[in-house]
C-alpha positions in Angstrom: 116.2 98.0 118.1 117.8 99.8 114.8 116.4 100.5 111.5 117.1 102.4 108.4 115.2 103.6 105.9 116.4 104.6 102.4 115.1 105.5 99.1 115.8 103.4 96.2 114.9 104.3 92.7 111.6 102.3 92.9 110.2 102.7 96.3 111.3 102.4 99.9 113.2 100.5 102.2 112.6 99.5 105.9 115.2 97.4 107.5 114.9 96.5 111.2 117.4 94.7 113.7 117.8 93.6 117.1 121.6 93.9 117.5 123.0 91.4 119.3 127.1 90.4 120.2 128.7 87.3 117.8 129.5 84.1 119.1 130.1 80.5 119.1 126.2 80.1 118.7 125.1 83.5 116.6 127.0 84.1 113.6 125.6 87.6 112.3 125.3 90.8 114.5 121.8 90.5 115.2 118.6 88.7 116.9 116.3 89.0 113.9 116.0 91.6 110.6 113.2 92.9 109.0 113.6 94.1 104.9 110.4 95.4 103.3 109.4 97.7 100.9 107.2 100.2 100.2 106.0 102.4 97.8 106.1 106.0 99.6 108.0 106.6 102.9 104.4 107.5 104.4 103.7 104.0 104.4 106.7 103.1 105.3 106.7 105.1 108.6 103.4 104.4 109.2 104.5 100.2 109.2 107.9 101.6 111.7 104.9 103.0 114.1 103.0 100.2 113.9 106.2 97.8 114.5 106.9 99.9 117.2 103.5 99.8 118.9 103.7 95.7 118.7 106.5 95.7 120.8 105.6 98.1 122.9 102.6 96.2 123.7 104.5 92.4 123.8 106.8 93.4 125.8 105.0 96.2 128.3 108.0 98.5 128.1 109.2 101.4 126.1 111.0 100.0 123.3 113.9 102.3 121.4 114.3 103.0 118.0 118.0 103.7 116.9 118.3 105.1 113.2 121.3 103.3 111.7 
């Protein structure tokens, strides 16, 4: 999985991805996106972790975060 994070002038932004090849089927570059927003990056961490954990604990493997 990928994200990015980024400061606007009004709060923050968490974007997360499962990248994932084009084709005849899957027309953007990715299995799902996640855009929120946040008020301070503390939250906004704090909702990465917490992503993280879920997957962790669907899935039963370490899962990788990429920064984009």
């Amino acid at each position: 999985m990928k994200y990015s994070l980024t400061r606007s002038k009004s709060d923050w932004r968490l974007h997360i991805w499962e990248p994932a090849p084009i084709n005849h089927n899957r027309v953007s570059p990715f299995l799902y996106k996640i855009n929120l927003r946040f008020g301070t990056e503390y939250e906004a961490r704090e909702a990465l972790s917490h992503f993280l954990q879920m997957q962790q604990q669907e899935y039963g493997e370490q899962c990788e975060l990429i920064s984009a």
